[in-house]
N, C-alpha and C positions, 0 to 999 in steps of 0.2 A: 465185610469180608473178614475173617479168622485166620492169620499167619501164625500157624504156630514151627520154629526154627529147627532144624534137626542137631541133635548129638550137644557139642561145645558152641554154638551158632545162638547169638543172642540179635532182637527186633528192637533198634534203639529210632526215639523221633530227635531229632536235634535239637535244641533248647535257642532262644532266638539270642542275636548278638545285641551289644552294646547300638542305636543308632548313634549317638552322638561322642564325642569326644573327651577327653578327661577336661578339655578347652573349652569345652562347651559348642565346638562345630558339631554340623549335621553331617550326619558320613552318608554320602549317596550309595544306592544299593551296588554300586558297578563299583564300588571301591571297598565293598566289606569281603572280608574273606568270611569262610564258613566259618560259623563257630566249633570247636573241641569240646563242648559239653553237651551232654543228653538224658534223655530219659530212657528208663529202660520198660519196655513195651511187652517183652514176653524172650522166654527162655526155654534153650531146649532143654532134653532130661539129661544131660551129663555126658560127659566123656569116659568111651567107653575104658579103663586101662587094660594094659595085659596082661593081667589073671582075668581076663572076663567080665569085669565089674565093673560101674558105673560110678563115677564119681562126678554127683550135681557141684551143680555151676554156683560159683562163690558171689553171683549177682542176684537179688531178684527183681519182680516186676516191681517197677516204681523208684528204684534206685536212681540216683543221680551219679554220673558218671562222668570219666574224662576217659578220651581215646584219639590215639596220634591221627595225625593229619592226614595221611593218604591210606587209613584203613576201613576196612569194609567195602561192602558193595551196596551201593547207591539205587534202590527200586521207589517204585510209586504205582500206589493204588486208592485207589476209588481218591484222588485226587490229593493225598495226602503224601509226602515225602520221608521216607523210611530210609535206614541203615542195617544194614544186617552185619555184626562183626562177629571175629571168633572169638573166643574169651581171654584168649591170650591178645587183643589188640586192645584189651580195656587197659589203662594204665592206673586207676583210682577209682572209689568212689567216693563222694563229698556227704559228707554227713551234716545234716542241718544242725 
């Protein structure tokens, strides 16, 4: 299946977290929180401003990014677990 996000509205997959500990414990799944880092999957064409004009989204596909804890909304398909934020809830992105 094809998502492609409308306007400022970016398709992020989450990037998986640490299992273990900087201690070296196993962190059990019921004790990890979500991880703040992801990939970026697909982007809409830009926000439109008002003169009319579109101004593309300062992410593209493939970027690695950070974005606060209780942003986006949370979907899933054909069994994979997606994010959809605005562009304003991106905080970075991490440059290899």
């Amino acid at each position: 299946m094809n998502v492609k996000p409308l306007y400022d509205r970016v398709l992020v997959t989450r990037l998986e977290g640490e299992t273990k500990s900087s201690g070296g414990i196993i962190i059990p799944d019921s004790a990890k929180e979500k991880p703040l880092e992801g990939r970026v999957v697909s982007t809409g064409t830009g926000r439109r401003m008002k003169d009319g004009s579109i101004k593309a989204p300062a992410v593209a596909e493939g970027d690695r990014i950070l974005f606060g804890k209780y942003a986006g909304t949370e979907i899933k398909l054909d069994g994979t677990e997606y994010l959809i934020l605005k562009e304003d809830d991106i905080l970075a992105v991490i440059e290899d």
